[in-house]
C-alpha positions as CSV (number, residue, x, y, z in Angstrom):
1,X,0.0,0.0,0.0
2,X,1.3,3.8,-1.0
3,X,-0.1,5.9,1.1
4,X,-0.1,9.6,-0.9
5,X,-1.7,11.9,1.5
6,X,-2.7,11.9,5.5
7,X,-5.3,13.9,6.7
8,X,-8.5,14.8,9.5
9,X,-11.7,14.9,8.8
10,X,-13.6,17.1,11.6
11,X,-17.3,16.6,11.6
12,X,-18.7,20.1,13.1
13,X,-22.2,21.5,13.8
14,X,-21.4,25.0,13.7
15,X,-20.3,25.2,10.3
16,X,-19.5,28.6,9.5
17,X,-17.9,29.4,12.8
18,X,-15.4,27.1,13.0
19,X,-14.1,28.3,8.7
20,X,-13.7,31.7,10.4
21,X,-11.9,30.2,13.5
22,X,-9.6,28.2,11.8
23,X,-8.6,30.6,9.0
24,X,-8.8,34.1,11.0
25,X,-7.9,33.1,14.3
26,X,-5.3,29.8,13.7
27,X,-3.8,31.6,10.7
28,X,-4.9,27.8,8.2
29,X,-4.7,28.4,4.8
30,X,-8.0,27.3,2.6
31,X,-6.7,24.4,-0.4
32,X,-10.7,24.4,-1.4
33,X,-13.5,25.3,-0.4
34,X,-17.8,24.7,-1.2
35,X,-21.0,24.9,0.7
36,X,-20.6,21.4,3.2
37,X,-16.8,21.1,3.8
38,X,-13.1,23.6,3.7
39,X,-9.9,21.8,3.8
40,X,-7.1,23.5,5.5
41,X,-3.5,23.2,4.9
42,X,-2.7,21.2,8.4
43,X,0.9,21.9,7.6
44,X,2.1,18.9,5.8
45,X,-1.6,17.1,6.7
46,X,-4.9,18.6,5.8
47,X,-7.8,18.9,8.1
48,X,-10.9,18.7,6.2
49,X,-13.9,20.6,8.5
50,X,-17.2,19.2,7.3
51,X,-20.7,19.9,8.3
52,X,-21.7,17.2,10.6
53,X,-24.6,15.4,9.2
54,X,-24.8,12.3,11.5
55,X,-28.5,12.1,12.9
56,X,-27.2,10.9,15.9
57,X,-24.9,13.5,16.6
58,X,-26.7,16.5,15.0
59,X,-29.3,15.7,17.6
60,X,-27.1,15.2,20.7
61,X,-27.1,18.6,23.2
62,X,-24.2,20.0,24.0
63,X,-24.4,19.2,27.7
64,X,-23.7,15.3,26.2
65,X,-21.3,15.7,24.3
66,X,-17.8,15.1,24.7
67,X,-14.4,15.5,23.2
68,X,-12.7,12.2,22.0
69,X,-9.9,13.6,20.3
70,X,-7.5,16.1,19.9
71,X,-5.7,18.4,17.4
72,X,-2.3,18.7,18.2
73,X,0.2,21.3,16.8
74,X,3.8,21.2,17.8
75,X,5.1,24.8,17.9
76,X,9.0,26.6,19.6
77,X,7.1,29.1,21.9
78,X,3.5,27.5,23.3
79,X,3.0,30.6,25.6
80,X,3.6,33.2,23.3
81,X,0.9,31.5,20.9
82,X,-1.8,30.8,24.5
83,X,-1.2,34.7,24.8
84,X,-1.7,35.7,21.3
85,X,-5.1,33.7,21.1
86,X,-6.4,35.1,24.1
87,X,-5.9,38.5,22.9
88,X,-7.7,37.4,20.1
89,X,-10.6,35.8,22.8
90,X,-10.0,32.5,22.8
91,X,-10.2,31.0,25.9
92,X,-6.9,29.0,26.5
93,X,-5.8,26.9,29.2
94,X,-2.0,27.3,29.8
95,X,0.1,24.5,31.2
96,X,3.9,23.4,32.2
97,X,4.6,19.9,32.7
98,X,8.0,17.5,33.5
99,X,7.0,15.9,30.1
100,X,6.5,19.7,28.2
101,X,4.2,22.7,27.9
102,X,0.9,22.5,26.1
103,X,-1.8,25.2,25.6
104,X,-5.8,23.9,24.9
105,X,-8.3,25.8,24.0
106,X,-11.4,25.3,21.7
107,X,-13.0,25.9,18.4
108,X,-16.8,27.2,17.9
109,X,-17.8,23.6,17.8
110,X,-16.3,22.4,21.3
111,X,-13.4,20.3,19.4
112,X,-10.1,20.2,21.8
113,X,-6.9,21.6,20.0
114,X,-3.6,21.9,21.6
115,X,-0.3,23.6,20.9
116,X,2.5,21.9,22.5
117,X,6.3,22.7,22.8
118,X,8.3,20.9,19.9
119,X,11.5,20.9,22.1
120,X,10.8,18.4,25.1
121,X,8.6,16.5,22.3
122,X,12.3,16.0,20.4
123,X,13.7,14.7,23.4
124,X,11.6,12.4,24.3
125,X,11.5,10.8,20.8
126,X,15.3,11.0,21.1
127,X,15.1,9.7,24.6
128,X,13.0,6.2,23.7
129,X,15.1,6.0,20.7
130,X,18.7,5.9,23.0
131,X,16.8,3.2,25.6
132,X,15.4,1.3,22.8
133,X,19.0,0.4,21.5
């Protein structure tokens, strides 16, 4: 099997919202575009965000629903970007850890994204990779 593209598909109820959320306030940039579905450049992955049309889900309140997954963006300065987006009014929720910083915050649609730092990420790859030899 040759795989020639990876992507996300990101099934959302508030359509229009979340197209101004990831393009104005995450900075994506729109490969195409029509009525039901926008795919993003995900750098080096797309992220397709489709309106959700799943009965199930469509009818499901809000209060019920939860977050299975998250979007994950590895990045050099996490708080700089946490402080940028809350200027911008996103509601972000800052934190160090011994394994790295990460910043998560939300899109219009409740789906959890995260920026997280690149650097401790590096080491631990390069880490597993010394113990695993």
């Amino acid at each position: 099997m040759k795989i020639k593209r990876t992507g996300l598909i990101l099934y959302v109820k508030k359509y229009e919202e979340s197209i101004v959320f990831y393009e104005t306030i995450l900075g994506l940039t729109i490969l195409f575009k029509n009525d039901e579905l926008t795919c993003f450049d995900l750098y080096g992955t797309y992220l397709m965000v489709e309106k959700e049309d799943r009965e199930d889900y469509l009818i499901m309140d809000e209060m019920n629903a939860k977050t299975f997954s998250c979007i994950r963006m590895n990045v050099d300065n996490v708080q700089n970007l946490a402080n940028d987006l809350k200027k911008k009014g996103v509601a972000v929720d800052y934190q160090e850890h011994h394994w790295g910083k990460v910043a998560k915050f939300y899109d219009p649609d409740r789906n959890l994204i995260a920026f997280k730092d690149e650097e401790t990420f590096t080491k631990q790859i390069e880490e597993y990779t010394l113990k695993s030899k």
